[in-house]
Structures are given as C-alpha cells and as structure tokens.
C-alpha positions as MATLAB code, in Angstrom:
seq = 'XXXXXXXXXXXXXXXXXXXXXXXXXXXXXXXXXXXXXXXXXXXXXXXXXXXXXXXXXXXXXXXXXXXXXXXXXXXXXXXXXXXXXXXXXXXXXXX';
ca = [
       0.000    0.000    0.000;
       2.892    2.519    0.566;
       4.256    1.763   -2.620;
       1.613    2.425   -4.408;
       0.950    5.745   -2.683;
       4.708    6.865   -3.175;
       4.501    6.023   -6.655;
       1.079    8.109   -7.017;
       3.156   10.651   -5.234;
       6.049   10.486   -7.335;
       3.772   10.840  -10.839;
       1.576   13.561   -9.569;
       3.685   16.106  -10.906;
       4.103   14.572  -14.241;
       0.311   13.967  -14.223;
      -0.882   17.510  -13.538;
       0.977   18.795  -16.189;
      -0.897   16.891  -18.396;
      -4.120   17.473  -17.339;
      -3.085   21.064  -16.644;
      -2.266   21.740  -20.215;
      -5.275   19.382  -21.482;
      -7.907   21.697  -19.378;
      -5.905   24.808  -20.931;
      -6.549   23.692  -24.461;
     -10.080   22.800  -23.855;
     -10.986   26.284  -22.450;
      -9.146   28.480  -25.577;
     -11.524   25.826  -27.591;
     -14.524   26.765  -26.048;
     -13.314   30.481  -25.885;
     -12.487   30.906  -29.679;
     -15.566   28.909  -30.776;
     -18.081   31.557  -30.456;
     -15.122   34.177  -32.673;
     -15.307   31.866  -35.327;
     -18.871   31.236  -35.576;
     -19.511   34.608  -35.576;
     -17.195   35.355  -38.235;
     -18.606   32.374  -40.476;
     -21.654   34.118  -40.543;
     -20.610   37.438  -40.964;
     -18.874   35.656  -43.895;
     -21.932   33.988  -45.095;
     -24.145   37.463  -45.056;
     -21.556   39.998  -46.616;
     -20.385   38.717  -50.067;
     -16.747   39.160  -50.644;
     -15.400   41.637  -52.870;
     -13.835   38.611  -55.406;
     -17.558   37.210  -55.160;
     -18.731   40.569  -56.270;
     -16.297   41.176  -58.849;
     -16.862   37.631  -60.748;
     -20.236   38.537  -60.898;
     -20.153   41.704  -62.563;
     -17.885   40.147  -64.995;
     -19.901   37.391  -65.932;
     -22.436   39.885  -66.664;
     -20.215   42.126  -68.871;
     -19.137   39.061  -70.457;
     -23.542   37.983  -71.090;
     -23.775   41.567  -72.320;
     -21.159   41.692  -74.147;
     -22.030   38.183  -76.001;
     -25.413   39.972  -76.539;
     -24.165   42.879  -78.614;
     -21.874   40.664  -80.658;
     -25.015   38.263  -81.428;
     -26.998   41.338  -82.345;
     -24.248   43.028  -84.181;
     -23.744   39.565  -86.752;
     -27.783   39.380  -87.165;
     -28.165   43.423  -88.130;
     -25.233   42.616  -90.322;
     -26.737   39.028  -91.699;
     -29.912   41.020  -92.229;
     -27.971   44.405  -94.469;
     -26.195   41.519  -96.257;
     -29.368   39.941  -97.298;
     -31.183   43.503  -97.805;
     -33.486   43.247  -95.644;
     -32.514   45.855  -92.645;
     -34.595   46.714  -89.994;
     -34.910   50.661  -89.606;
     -32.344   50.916  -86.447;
     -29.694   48.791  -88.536;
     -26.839   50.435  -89.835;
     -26.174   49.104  -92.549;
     -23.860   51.519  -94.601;
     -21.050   50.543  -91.457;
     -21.838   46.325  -92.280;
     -21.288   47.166  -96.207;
     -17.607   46.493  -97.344;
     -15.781   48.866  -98.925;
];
C-alpha cells in the first residue's frame, strides 16, 4: 500500500501537467468557438469583394455576347437587304 501511494506521489507532478495543459486547451476551444462562428456568418451574409467582382464580370461578359449576337444578325440582315430601320447598314457594307 505505501508503494503504491509513493509512486502516485512520485507521478503527480508529471500527471498535472498533463491534465493542466489538457484543461488549458479545452478552455481556448470553447473560448475561440463563439469568434469563429460569428465570423462564419458574418462571412456567409456579406459577399466578398472577389464574389462581387466575378459577378459583374460574368455579366459584362452575357452583355457583351449579346451585342456581338446582335451586331452579326443586323449585319446578316444588311447583307441579305433586308434591314430593320435601327440597322446600320452603310457601317456592315464592305468597302
């Protein structure tokens, strides 16, 4: 019985460490999980400005598709003769 309370003696200090630095890590855990949740949802509400700037240039790019498309049917139609009034067709006709 001595012997085993010298030896629980002996690894106390050892032991507490442990459980010293495993109660440490546990409470920055549960201190820095309510920082991060907040700033996932920030992050979740408030696009980024990346986000934001892909977006406007996929829709420069769907514009700029849409002019192009426009611009070879107004110049389809002058080639054919058959304009409509807001073509211009004296800019489609080669030189």
């Amino acid at each position: 019985m001595r012997a085993l309370s010298l030896i629980s003696v002996a690894l106390f200090p050892v032991l507490s460490g442990c459980v010293v630095e495993t109660v440490a890590k546990t409470a920055v855990d549960v201190v820095s999980i309510p920082v991060k949740v907040a700033s996932a949802g920030v992050n979740a509400v408030v696009p980024s400005q990346k986000k934001q700037d892909e977006k406007r240039g996929r829709e420069i790019r769907k514009e700029e598709e849409q002019r192009g498309k426009e611009a070879r049917l107004a110049e389809e139609r002058c080639r054919k003769g058959q304009p409509l009034p807001t073509d211009t067709c004296a800019a489609a006709q080669p030189r």
